[in-house]
C-alpha positions in Angstrom: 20.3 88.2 18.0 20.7 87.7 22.1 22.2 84.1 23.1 20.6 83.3 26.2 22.2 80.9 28.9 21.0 77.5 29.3 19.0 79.0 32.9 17.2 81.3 30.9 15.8 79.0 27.6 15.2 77.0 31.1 13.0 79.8 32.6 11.3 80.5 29.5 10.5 77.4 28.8 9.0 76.6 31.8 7.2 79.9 31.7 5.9 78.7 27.8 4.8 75.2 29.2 2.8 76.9 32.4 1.2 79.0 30.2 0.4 76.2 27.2 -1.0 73.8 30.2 -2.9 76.1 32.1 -3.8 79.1 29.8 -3.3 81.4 33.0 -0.6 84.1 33.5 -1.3 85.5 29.9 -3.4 86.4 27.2 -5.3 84.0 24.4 -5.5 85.4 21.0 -7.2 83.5 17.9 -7.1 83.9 14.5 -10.4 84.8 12.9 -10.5 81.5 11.3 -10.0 79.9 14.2 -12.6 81.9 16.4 -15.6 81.6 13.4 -14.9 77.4 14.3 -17.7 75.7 16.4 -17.0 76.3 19.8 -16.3 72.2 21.2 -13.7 72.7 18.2 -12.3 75.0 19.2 -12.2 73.7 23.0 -10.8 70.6 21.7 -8.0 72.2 19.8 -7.2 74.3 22.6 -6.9 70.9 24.6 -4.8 69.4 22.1 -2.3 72.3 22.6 -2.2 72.2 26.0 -1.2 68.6 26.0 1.3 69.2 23.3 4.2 67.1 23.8 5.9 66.6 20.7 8.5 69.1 20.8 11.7 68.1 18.5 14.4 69.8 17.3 12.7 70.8 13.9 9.8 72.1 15.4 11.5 74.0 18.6 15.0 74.6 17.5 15.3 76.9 20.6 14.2 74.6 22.8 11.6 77.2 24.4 8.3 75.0 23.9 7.1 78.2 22.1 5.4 76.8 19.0 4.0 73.4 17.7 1.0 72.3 15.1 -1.1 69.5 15.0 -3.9 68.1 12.4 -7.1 68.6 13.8 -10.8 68.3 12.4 -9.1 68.5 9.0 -7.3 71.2 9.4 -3.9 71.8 10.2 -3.6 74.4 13.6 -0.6 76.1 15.0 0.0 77.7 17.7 2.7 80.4 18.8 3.4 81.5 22.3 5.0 85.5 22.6 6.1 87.3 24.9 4.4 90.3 25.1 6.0 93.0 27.8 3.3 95.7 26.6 0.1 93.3 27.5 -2.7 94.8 29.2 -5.8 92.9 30.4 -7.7 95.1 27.2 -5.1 95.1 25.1 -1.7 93.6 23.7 -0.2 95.2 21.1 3.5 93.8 20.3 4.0 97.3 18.1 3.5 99.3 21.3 5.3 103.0 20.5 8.3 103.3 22.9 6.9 106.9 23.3 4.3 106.4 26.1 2.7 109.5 24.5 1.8 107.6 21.6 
């Protein structure tokens, strides 16, 4: 596993909290569970995460704001930010082939 320098969990995680705030400069996927959900509750939980501020060291050990859960409508919800270099406007695939054949 990569160690990254203290500028780089920096970049990400400024990168991860622009994204999380403003849902621009990437791509959001849900769960089918989450989608079939009435659509002010899903708004609402999609709020709640971009207003997530409780980021501890349990919860975001690598201190890149990438991941956090929340009870909401009696449910528990989580949500993950990736990376995805292989991300198209159509489609993201993190299992992309190398072989740009394939």
């Amino acid at each position: 596993m990569e160690v990254l320098s203290r500028d780089k969990v920096a970049e990400i995680r400024r990168l991860n909290d622009q994204f999380r705030t403003t849902f621009r400069g990437g791509q959001i996927l849900l769960t089918a569970s989450v989608a079939d959900l009435p659509d002010m509750v899903k708004a609402s939980a999609l709020e709640k995460v971009a207003s997530f501020k409780d980021f501890n060291e349990e919860n975001d050990p690598a201190e890149e704001h990438d991941y956090g859960s929340f009870d909401h409508c009696d449910r528990e919800v989580w949500w993950k930010i990736d990376y995805c270099p292989h991300c198209h406007a159509r489609h993201c695939s993190p299992y992309k082939s190398e072989d740009e054949d394939d």
